[in-house]
C-alpha positions in Angstrom: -18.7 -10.6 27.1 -15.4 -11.8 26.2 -13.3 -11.2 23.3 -10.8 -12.8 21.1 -9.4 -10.2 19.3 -6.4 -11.4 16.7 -3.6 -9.7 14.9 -3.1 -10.9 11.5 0.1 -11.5 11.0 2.2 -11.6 7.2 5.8 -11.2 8.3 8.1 -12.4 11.2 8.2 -8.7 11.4 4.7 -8.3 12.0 4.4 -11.6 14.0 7.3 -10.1 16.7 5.7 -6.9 16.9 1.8 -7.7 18.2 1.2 -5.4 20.6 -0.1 -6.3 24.4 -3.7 -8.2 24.7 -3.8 -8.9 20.8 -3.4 -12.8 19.7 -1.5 -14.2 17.1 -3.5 -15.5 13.7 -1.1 -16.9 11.6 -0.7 -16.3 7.9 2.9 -16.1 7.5 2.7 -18.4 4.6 0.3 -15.8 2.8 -1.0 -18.9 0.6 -3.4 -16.6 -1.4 -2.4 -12.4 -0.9 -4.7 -12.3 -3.5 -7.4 -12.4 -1.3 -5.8 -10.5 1.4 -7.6 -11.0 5.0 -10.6 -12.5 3.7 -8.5 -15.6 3.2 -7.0 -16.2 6.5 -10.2 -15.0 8.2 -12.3 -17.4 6.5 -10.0 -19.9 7.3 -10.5 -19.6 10.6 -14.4 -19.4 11.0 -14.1 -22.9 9.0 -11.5 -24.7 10.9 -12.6 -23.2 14.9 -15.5 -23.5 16.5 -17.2 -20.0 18.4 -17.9 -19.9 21.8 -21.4 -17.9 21.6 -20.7 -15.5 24.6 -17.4 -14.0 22.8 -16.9 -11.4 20.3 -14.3 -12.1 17.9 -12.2 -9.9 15.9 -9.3 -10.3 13.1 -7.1 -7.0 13.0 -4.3 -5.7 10.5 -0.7 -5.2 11.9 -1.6 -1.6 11.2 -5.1 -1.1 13.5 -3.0 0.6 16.1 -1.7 3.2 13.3 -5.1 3.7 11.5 -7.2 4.1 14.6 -5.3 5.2 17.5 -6.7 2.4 19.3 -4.6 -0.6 21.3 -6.0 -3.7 22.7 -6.8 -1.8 26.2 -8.4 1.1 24.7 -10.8 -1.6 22.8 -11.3 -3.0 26.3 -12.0 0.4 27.8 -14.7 1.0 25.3 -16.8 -2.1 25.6 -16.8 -2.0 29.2 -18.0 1.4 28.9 -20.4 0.8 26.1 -21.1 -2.4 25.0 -24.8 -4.3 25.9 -25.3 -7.0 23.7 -25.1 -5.6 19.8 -24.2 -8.2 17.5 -20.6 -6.2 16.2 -18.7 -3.4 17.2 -17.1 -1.2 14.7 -13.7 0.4 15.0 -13.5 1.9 11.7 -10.9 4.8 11.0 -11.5 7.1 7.7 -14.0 9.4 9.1 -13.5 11.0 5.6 -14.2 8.4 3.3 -17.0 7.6 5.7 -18.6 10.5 6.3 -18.2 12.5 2.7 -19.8 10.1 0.2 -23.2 8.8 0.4 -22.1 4.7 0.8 -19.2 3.0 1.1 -19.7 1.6 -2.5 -19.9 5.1 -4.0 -16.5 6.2 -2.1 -15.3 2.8 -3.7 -16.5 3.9 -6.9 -14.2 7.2 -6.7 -11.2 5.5 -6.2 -11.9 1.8 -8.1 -14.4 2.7 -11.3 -16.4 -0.4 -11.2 -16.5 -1.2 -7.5 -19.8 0.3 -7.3 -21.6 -2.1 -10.4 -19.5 -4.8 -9.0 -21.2 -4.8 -5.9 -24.4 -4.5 -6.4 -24.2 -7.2 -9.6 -22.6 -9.4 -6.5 -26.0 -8.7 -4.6 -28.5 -9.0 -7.0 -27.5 -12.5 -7.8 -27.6 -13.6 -3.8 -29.2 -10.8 -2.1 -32.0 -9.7 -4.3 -33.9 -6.8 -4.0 -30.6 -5.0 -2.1 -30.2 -1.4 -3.5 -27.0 -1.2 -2.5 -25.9 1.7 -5.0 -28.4 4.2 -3.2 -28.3 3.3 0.0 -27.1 6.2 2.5 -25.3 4.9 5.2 -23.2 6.9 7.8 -21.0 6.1 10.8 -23.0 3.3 12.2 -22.9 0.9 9.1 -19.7 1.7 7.2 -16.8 -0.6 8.5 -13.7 0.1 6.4 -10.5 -2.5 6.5 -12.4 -5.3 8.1 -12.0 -3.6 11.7 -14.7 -5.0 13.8 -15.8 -7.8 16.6 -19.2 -9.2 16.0 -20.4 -12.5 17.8 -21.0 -16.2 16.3 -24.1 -15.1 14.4 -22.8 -12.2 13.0 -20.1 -13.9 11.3 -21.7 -16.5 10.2 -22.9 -14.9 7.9 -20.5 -12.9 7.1 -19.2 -16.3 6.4 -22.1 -17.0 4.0 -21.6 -14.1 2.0 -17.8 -14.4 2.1 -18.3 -18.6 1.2 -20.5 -16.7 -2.0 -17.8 -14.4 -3.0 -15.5 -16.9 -3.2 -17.3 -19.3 -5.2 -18.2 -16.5 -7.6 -14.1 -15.0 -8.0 -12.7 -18.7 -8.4 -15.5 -20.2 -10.7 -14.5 -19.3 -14.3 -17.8 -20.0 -15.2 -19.8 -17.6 -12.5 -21.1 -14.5 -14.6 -19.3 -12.7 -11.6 -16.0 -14.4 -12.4 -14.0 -10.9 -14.8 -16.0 -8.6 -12.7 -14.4 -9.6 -9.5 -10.9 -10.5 -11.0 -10.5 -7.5 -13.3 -7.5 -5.1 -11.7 -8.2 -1.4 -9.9 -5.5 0.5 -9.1 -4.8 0.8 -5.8 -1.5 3.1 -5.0 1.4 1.8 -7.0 -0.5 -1.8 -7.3 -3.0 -3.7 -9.3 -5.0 -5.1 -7.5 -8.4 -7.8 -8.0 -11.5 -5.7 -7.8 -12.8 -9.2 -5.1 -10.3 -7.4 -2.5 -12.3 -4.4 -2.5 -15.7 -6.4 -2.1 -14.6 -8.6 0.2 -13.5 -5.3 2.6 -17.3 -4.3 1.9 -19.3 -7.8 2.8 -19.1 -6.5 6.4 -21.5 -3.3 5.6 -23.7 -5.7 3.0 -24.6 -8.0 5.8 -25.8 -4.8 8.1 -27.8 -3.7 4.9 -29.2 -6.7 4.4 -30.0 -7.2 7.7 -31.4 -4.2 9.7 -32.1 -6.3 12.4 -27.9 -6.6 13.3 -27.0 -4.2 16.1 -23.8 -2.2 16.0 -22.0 -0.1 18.2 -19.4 2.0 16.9 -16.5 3.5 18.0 -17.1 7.3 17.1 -14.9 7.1 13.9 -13.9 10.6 14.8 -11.7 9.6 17.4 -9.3 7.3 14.9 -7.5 8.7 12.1 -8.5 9.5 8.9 -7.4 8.5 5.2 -4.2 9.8 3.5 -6.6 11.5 1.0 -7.2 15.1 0.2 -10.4 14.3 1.5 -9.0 14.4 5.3 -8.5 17.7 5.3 -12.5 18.5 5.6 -13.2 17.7 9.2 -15.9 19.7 10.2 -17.5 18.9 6.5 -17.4 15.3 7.5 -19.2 15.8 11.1 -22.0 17.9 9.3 -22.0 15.1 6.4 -22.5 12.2 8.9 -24.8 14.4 11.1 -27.3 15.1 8.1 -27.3 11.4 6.7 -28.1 10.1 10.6 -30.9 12.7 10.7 -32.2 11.7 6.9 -32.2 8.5 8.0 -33.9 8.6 11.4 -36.9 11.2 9.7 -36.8 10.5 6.1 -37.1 14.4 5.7 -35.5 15.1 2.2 -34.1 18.2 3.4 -31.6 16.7 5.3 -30.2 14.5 1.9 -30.3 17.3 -0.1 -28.1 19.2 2.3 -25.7 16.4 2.5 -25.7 16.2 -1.1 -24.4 19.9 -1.5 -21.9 19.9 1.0 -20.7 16.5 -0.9 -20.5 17.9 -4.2 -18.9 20.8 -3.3 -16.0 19.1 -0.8 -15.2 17.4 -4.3 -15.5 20.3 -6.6 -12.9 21.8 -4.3 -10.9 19.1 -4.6 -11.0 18.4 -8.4 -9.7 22.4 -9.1 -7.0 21.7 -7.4 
């Protein structure tokens, strides 16, 4: 399988400094920051055509930093592991990822609203998606867009990114102040859409069990700048309990996960 795996670039800086084996995707002109990646990554699924036999991937300047990974050690793995699955996840954050229950409840710790924002997103073009109480783990959750999936995979991605965009930009989309209303997000404000759009990845794999994903074991990257990353072995039980809940459906398993959760951030809030 080949791969196109590209290196977004914002800056001369970041455009001089792509590493071996990574391409160059242009967005030096940054026409809309306020959609971040989604912008220049949608851009290119509309103006290129994909080869079917190729995986394709669209990569921060800072996927080496966040995931201890370069373009061989990408290579490595998929000649080592890869047999056909529709996306392969290189996600970092084994925290984030392995602590709360879903990727839209870890949102919802750090962006109050993220959580209702999603789900309102899917009701009105994925219906019947429980996105809220899902439990995902390791396998599913895909933070900072860091992932190669093949032709049918991003299409539709590219669906659900087309409908985000419609929603944000339409004034007269009921979705239109929930997607453009600001979260904080460090020393910025930011568009609750960037937050979504970082999630669509993880919506298409719950809408669609039938996608197949490899991952790259998440704790093998690096983790968030959180308090959260300094529970390691927490987060290898937490992800170990919500893989066996969801391979047995034995409640036992969730309610374990949910203590060890709850009390990782009880520690944390007495801080």
């Amino acid at each position: 399988m080949k791969s196109f795996i590209y290196q977004i670039c914002y800056s001369e800086e970041t455009s001089q400094s792509i590493q071996p084996g990574f391409l160059l995707l242009d967005n030096l002109t940054n026409e809309r920051s306020d959609w971040r990646e989604l912008w220049v990554i949608r851009k290119f699924l509309k103006n290129n055509n994909l080869d079917d036999d190729s995986l394709y991937g669209f990569l921060s300047p800072k996927f080496s930093q966040k995931t201890l990974l370069d373009h061989q050690g990408i290579q490595d793995f998929l000649i080592s592991n890869y047999q056909g699955e529709d996306l392969v996840s290189f996600s970092p954050f084994w925290d984030l990822m392995a602590i709360f229950k879903n990727v839209f409840e870890q949102g919802e710790f750090f962006h109050s609203g993220l959580s209702n924002t999603c789900q309102q997103f899917a009701e009105k073009y994925l219906p019947n998606l429980n996105l809220v109480d899902s439990i995902m783990d390791s396998r599913n959750t895909i933070f900072c867009n860091y992932f190669l999936a093949n032709k049918f995979f991003w299409s539709n991605w590219l669906n659900l990114a087309d409908q985000l965009f419609e929603a944000a930009e339409n004034p007269k989309s009921v979705l239109f102040s929930l997607l453009n209303s600001s979260t904080t997000y460090g020393v910025q404000q930011l568009p609750m859409k960037v937050f979504v759009q970082e999630r669509l990845v993880s919506i298409c794999l719950l809408a669609n069990p039938n996608f197949k994903c490899l991952n790259y074991s998440p704790f093998n990257t690096g983790p968030s700048t959180t308090p959260f990353n300094q529970f390691f072995h927490e987060a290898v039980v937490s992800d170990a309990l919500k893989r066996a809940y969801l391979q047995t459906r034995h409640a036992s398993y969730l309610n374990e996960f949910a203590n060890l959760r709850n009390k990782v951030i009880q520690s944390l809030k007495s801080i």
